[in-house]
N, C-alpha and C positions, 0 to 999 in steps of 0.2 A: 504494500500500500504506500502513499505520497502521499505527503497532506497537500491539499490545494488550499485551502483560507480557512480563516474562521473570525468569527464575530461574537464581540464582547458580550456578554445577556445582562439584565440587572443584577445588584446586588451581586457583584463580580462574578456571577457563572460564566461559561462561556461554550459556544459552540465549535465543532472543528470538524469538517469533511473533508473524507478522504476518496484519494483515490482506485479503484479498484486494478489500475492496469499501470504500468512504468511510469507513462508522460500523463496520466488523467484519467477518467470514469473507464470501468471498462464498457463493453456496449454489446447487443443479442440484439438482431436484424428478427422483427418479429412479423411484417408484413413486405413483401418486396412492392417496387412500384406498378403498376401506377397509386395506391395508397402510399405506398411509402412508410414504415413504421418501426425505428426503435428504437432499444430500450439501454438508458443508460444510467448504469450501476453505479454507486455511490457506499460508502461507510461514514454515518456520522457520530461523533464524540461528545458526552457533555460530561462538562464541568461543573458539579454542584454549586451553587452558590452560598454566602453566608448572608442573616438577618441582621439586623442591629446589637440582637441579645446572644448573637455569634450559630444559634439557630439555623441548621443547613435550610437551603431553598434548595427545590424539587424544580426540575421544568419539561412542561408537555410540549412537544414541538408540532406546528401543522404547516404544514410546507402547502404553497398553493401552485404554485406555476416556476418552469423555467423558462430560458431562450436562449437561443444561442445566435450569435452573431459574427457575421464577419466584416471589419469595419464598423462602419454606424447602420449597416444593412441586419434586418433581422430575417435570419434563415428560418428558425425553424423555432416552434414554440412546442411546449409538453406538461403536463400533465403527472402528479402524483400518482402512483402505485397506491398508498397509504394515505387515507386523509388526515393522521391523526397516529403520532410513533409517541410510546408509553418511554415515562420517564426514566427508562433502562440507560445504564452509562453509555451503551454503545447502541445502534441498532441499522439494520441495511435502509439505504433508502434509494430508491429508481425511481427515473421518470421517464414515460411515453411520450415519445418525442416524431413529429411529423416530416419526412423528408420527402417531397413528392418530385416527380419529375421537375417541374420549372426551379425549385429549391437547387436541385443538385446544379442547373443548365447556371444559374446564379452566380452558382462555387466554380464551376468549371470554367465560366468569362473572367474570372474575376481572380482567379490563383496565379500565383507562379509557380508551379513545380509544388513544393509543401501548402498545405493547409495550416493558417493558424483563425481558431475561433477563439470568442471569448463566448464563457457560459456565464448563465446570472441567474442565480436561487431564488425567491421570495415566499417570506412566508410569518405567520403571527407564530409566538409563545405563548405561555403560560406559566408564569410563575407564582411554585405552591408554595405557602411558608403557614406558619403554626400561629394562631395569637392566643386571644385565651382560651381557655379549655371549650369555649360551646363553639367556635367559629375557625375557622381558616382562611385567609389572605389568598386572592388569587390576581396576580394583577397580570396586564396584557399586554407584549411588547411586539416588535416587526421585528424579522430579520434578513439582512441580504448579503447572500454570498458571491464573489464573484473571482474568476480566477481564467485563464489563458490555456487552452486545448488544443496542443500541437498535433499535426497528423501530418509526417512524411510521405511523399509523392507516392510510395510502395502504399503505407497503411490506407492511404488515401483510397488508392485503384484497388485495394482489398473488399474497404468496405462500398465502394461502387458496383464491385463485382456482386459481392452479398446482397445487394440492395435489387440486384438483376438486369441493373443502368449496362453495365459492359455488353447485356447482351442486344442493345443497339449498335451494335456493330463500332461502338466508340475505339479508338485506336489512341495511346496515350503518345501526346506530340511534345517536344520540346517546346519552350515558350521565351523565346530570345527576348530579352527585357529590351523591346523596342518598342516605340510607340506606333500605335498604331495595331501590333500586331494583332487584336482582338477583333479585328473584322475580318480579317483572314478565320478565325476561330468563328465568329457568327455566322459563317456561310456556310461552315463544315456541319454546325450544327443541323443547320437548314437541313443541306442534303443528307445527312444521319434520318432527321425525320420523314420525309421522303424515301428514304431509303426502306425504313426500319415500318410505314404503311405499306409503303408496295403500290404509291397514291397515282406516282407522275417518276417514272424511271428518266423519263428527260430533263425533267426539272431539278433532278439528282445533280445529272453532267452539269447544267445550268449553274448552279449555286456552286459547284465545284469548281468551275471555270471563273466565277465571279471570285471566289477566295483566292486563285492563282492568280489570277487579276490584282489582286490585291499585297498578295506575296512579292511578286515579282520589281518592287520598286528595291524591297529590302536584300533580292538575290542580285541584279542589277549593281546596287551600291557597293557589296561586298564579295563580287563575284572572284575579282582576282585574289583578294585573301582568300577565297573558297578553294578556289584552284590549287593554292601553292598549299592548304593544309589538306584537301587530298592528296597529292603527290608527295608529302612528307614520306622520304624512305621507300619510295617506288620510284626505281631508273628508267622504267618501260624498256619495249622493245623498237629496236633500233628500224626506222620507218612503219613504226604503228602509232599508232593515238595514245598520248596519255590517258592515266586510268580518270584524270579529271574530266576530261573532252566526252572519254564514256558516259561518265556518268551525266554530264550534262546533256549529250545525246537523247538519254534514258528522259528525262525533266522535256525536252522539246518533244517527243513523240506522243508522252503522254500527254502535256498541254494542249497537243494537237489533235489527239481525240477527244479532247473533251472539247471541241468547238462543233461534234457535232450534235450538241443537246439543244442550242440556240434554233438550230435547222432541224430540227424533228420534222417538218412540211418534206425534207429531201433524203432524212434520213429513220428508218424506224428504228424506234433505242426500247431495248427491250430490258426487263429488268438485271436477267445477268449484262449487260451491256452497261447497265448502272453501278452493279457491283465490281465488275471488272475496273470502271473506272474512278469507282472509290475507291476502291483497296490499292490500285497503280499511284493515285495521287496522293494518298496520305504516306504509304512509303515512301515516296520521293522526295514529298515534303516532311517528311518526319526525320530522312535520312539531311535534308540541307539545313533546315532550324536548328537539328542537335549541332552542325559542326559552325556554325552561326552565332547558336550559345554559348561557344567552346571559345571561337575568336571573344567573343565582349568579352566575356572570363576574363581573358588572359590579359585584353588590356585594361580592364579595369585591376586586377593583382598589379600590375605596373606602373600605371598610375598612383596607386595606394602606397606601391612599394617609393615611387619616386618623391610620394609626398612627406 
């Protein structure tokens, strides 16, 4: 367990959650999408408190609602297991929490590689203490927890897969911290949905061609560093193509089939037509963003290091 926060109660008790897994809550995927549903585990702690006459206080906790957020964006909101955990030192506490398809599409515009959320507890006490023999004190306070839920780019595409999001055919892309890059990402999405209905196989290519579209300022600008770190340690053969030229080769064919999704009037695009030319495009692009990501890397280390 890992304590994630805790908050002070009256009469100096105190509260203290933990968490069930390394980095935070752990979590059981209890509905996949399109609901979307689950469930994360928690251990909370109390601290007795003391009265005036040094009289231990007791406290009932009623926890009402989480959320969880990324930025000032609220992803995802949940709901108590328990409406009401008895005044035991220790005791489990989980909330049902909603992740539906547009939630996850949210996180996925919106990430670089790792996920970090913040979560946020809320919820009234009960503090029980003794007075004179016919009566007992009960007085009522708020509390809110709040603490930072990291999930690495792996844990991430684990719990995406759990959820059954991977099985729209999602393909995990590098994300070269460049601006801009999220419309190349919003059109992939597109065509994932298209794809993953079976609605308009043309429309696939369409939105696929509109994100190369889009791509292509940032392969353009960086194409000669692209060149020279594919050929890193490759001499080729002597009057053939560098392994770079290939592969850029590989990036013009497939751009080029996908110009026939605009002309469905000249061309019929059937749905493996569509698959083929998702899965040709996100490899290519998958394989030029990571070595993209690779170049900022290194000049930003160099920069840092010259700083």
């Amino acid at each position: 367990m890992i304590e994630l926060n805790k908050f002070s109660l009256s009469y100096n008790g105190e509260l203290i959650i933990y968490g069930l897994d390394l980095f935070g809550p752990a979590y059981e995927v209890k509905e996949k999408i399109p609901s979307g549903i689950i469930e994360l585990k928690y251990k909370i702690s109390i601290k007795k408190g003391k009265f005036s006459n040094q009289e231990e206080v007791y406290y009932r906790i009623l926890p009402e609602y989480s959320l969880i957020r990324l930025g000032e964006q609220i992803i995802s909101w949940g709901l108590p297991q328990k409406l009401e955990l008895s005044p035991n030192l220790s005791e489990d506490l989980n909330f049902s929490h909603f992740l539906d398809q547009h939630s996850l599409k949210i996180v996925e515009d919106k990430r670089n590689k790792d996920v970090l959320f913040n979560v946020e507890i809320v919820g009234k006490y009960l503090a029980i203490h003794g007075g004179a023999p016919s009566f007992v004190y009960i007085d009522f306070g708020v509390f809110h927890l709040s603490f930072n839920w990291k999930l690495s780019q792996s844990e991430w595409l684990r719990l995406l897969s759990s959820l059954g999001y991977s099985e729209k055919w999602i393909i995990e892309l590098d994300r070269p911290k460049l601006e801009g890059i999220h419309e190349v990402l919003e059109h992939i999405n597109k065509a994932e949905d298209a794809l993953y209905n079976k609605s308009d196989p043309a429309n696939v290519l369409t939105e696929l061609r509109v994100a190369n579209e889009s791509f292509k300022p940032f392969f353009e600008k960086h194409k000669d560093k692209i060149s020279l770190k594919i050929d890193e340690g490759s001499t080729g053969q002597e009057g053939q193509k560098k392994k770079s030229d290939r592969v850029f080769d590989i990036y013009d064919r497939v751009s080029y089939f996908l110009n026939i999704g605009p002309h469905h009037d000249k061309y019929k695009v059937t749905y493996d037509d569509a698959l083929l030319g998702y899965r040709e495009f996100i490899s290519i692009l998958s394989y030029l963003s990571k070595i993209i990501s690779d170049i900022k890397n290194e000049e930003e280390e160099k920069e840092s290091g010259n700083g």
